[in-house]
C-alpha positions as CSV (number, residue, x, y, z in Angstrom):
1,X,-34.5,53.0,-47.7
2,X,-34.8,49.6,-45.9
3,X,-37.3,48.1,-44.0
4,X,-37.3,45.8,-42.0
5,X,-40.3,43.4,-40.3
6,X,-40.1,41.1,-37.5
7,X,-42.1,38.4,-36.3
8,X,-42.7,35.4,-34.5
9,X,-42.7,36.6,-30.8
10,X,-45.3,35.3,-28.7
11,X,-45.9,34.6,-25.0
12,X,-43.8,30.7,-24.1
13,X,-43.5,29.2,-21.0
14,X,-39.8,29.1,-19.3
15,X,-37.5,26.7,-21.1
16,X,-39.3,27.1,-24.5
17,X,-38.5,28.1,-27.4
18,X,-39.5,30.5,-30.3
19,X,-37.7,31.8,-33.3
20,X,-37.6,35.1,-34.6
21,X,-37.6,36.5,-38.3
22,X,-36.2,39.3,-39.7
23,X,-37.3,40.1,-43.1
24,X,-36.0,43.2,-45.5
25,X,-37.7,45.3,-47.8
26,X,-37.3,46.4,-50.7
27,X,-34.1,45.8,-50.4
28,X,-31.6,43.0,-50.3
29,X,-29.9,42.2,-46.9
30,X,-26.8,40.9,-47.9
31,X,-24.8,43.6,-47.5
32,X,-25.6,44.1,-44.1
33,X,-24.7,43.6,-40.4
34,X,-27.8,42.6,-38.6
35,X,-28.6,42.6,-34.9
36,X,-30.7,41.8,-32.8
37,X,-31.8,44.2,-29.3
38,X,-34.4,43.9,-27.1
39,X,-35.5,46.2,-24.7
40,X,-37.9,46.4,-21.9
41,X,-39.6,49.5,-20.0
42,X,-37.4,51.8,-18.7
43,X,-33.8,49.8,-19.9
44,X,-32.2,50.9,-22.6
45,X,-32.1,48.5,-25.6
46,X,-29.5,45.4,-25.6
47,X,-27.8,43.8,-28.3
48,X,-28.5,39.8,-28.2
49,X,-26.6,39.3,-31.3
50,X,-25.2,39.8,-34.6
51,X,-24.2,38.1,-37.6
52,X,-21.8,39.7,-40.5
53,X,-23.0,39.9,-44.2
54,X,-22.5,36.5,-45.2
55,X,-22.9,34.3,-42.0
56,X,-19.6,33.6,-41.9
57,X,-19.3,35.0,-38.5
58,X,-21.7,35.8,-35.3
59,X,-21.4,37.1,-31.7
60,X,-24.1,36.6,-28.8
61,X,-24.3,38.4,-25.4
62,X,-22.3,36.3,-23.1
63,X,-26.4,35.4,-21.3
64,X,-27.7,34.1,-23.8
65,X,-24.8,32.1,-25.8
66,X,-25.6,28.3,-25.8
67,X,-29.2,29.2,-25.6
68,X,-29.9,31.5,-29.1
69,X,-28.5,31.1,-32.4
70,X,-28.4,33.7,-35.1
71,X,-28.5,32.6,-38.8
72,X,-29.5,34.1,-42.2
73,X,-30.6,33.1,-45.6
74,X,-29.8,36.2,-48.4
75,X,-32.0,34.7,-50.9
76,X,-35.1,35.1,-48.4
77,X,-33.4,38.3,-47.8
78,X,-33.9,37.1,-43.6
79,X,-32.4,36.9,-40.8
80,X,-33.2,34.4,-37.9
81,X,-33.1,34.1,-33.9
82,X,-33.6,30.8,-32.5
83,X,-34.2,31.5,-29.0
84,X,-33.8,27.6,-26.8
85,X,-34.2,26.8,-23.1
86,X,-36.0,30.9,-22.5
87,X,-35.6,32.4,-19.4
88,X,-38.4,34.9,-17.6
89,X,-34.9,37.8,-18.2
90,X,-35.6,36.8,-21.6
91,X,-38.7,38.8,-21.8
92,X,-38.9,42.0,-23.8
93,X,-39.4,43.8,-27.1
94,X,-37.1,42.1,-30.0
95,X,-35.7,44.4,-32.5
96,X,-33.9,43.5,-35.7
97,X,-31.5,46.2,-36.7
98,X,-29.4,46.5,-40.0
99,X,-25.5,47.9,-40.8
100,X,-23.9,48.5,-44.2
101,X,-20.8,50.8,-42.8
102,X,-17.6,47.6,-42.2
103,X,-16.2,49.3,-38.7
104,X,-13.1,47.9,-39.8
105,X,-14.4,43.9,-39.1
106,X,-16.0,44.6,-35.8
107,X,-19.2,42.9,-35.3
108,X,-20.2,43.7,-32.5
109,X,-22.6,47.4,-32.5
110,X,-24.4,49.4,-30.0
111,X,-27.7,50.3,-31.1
112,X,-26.4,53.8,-32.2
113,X,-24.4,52.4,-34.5
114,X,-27.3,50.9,-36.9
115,X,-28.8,52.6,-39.6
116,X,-32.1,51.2,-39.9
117,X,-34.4,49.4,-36.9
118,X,-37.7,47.7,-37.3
119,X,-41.0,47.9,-35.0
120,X,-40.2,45.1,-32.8
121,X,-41.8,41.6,-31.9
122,X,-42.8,41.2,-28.1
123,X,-41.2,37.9,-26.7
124,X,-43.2,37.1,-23.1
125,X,-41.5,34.2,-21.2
126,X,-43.9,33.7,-18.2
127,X,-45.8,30.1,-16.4
Protein backbone atom coordinates (compact mmCIF):
# COMPACT_ATOMS: atom_id res chain seq x y z
CA UNK A 1 0.00 0.00 0.00
CA UNK A 2 1.26 3.52 -0.71
CA UNK A 3 1.07 6.57 1.14
CA UNK A 4 1.43 9.52 0.29
CA UNK A 5 2.03 13.03 2.48
CA UNK A 6 1.83 16.45 1.36
CA UNK A 7 3.01 19.62 2.63
CA UNK A 8 3.99 23.00 2.38
CA UNK A 9 0.64 24.81 1.79
CA UNK A 10 0.11 27.92 3.67
CA UNK A 11 -1.82 31.13 3.39
CA UNK A 12 0.45 33.74 0.48
CA UNK A 13 -0.43 36.90 -0.65
CA UNK A 14 -1.46 37.25 -4.54
CA UNK A 15 1.60 36.90 -6.79
CA UNK A 16 3.48 34.62 -4.30
CA UNK A 17 4.76 31.71 -4.32
CA UNK A 18 4.89 28.36 -2.44
CA UNK A 19 5.92 24.94 -3.27
CA UNK A 20 4.37 21.78 -2.60
CA UNK A 21 5.84 18.21 -1.58
CA UNK A 22 4.69 15.04 -2.23
CA UNK A 23 6.40 12.43 -0.36
CA UNK A 24 5.65 8.35 -0.60
CA UNK A 25 5.66 5.82 1.85
CA UNK A 26 6.82 2.90 2.19
CA UNK A 27 7.09 2.64 -1.08
CA UNK A 28 9.20 3.92 -3.88
CA UNK A 29 7.52 6.41 -6.41
CA UNK A 30 9.21 5.70 -9.34
CA UNK A 31 6.98 3.78 -11.00
CA UNK A 32 4.35 6.05 -10.82
CA UNK A 33 2.21 8.82 -12.57
CA UNK A 34 1.70 11.55 -10.06
CA UNK A 35 -0.85 14.34 -10.05
CA UNK A 36 -1.69 16.95 -8.58
CA UNK A 37 -5.78 18.16 -7.79
CA UNK A 38 -7.09 20.61 -5.80
CA UNK A 39 -10.49 21.12 -4.86
CA UNK A 40 -12.52 23.62 -3.07
CA UNK A 41 -16.11 23.32 -1.31
CA UNK A 42 -18.67 22.23 -3.33
CA UNK A 43 -16.32 21.77 -6.91
CA UNK A 44 -15.29 18.72 -7.77
CA UNK A 45 -11.52 18.06 -7.59
CA UNK A 46 -9.20 19.41 -10.63
CA UNK A 47 -6.11 18.11 -11.94
CA UNK A 48 -3.23 20.90 -11.98
CA UNK A 49 -0.68 18.57 -13.20
CA UNK A 50 1.16 15.55 -13.79
CA UNK A 51 4.43 14.29 -14.44
CA UNK A 52 5.20 10.47 -15.91
CA UNK A 53 7.54 8.03 -14.01
CA UNK A 54 10.75 9.38 -14.79
CA UNK A 55 10.22 13.28 -15.42
CA UNK A 56 10.70 12.92 -18.70
CA UNK A 57 7.35 14.33 -19.50
CA UNK A 58 4.61 16.66 -17.73
CA UNK A 59 1.19 18.36 -18.55
CA UNK A 60 -0.39 21.41 -16.61
CA UNK A 61 -3.98 22.81 -16.86
CA UNK A 62 -3.93 25.21 -19.49
CA UNK A 63 -4.53 28.21 -16.11
CA UNK A 64 -1.90 27.59 -14.58
CA UNK A 65 0.96 26.70 -17.26
CA UNK A 66 3.75 29.38 -17.09
CA UNK A 67 2.92 29.92 -13.46
CA UNK A 68 3.49 26.11 -11.79
CA UNK A 69 6.06 23.62 -12.46
CA UNK A 70 5.91 19.94 -11.59
CA UNK A 71 9.20 18.13 -10.91
CA UNK A 72 10.33 14.90 -9.02
CA UNK A 73 13.36 13.45 -7.43
CA UNK A 74 12.96 9.22 -7.16
CA UNK A 75 15.74 9.01 -4.74
CA UNK A 76 13.67 11.35 -2.25
CA UNK A 77 10.90 9.20 -3.47
CA UNK A 78 9.01 13.11 -4.03
CA UNK A 79 7.32 14.87 -6.04
CA UNK A 80 7.17 18.80 -6.31
CA UNK A 81 4.75 21.77 -7.28
CA UNK A 82 6.29 25.09 -7.56
CA UNK A 83 3.34 27.24 -7.65
CA UNK A 84 4.84 31.28 -9.03
CA UNK A 85 2.93 34.55 -9.56
CA UNK A 86 -0.53 32.76 -7.25
CA UNK A 87 -3.76 33.95 -8.05
CA UNK A 88 -6.85 34.23 -5.36
CA UNK A 89 -8.59 31.00 -8.11
CA UNK A 90 -5.58 29.46 -6.95
CA UNK A 91 -6.95 28.87 -3.55
CA UNK A 92 -7.96 25.33 -2.43
CA UNK A 93 -7.09 21.94 -0.95
CA UNK A 94 -3.93 20.39 -2.95
CA UNK A 95 -3.90 16.74 -3.34
CA UNK A 96 -1.04 14.64 -4.62
CA UNK A 97 -2.35 11.51 -6.32
CA UNK A 98 -0.35 8.38 -7.64
CA UNK A 99 -0.76 5.88 -10.95
CA UNK A 100 1.13 2.62 -11.73
CA UNK A 101 -1.49 1.40 -14.65
CA UNK A 102 0.58 3.03 -18.34
CA UNK A 103 -2.97 4.09 -20.16
CA UNK A 104 -1.21 3.38 -23.13
CA UNK A 105 1.32 6.85 -22.67
CA UNK A 106 -1.46 9.22 -21.71
CA UNK A 107 -0.56 11.46 -18.96
CA UNK A 108 -3.14 13.18 -18.46
CA UNK A 109 -5.83 11.38 -15.59
CA UNK A 110 -9.10 12.33 -14.02
CA UNK A 111 -9.06 11.80 -10.43
CA UNK A 112 -10.90 8.44 -10.88
CA UNK A 113 -8.31 7.17 -12.58
CA UNK A 114 -5.57 7.23 -9.57
CA UNK A 115 -5.08 4.52 -7.21
CA UNK A 116 -3.94 6.08 -4.28
CA UNK A 117 -4.59 10.03 -2.89
CA UNK A 118 -3.16 11.65 0.08
CA UNK A 119 -4.91 14.04 2.81
CA UNK A 120 -4.32 17.22 1.16
CA UNK A 121 -2.35 20.53 1.91
CA UNK A 122 -4.57 23.84 2.05
CA UNK A 123 -3.07 26.54 -0.31
CA UNK A 124 -4.94 30.11 0.76
CA UNK A 125 -4.01 32.94 -1.70
CA UNK A 126 -5.68 36.07 -0.07
CA UNK A 127 -4.27 40.13 0.77
Amino acid sequence: QLQLTESGGGLVQPGGSLRLSCVSSPLTLEHYVIGWFRQVPGKEREGVASISPVGDNTDYLDSVKDRFTISRDNVKNTVYLQMNSLKPEDTGVYFCAADIIPRLGRLWRTAEEYEYFGQGTQVTVSS
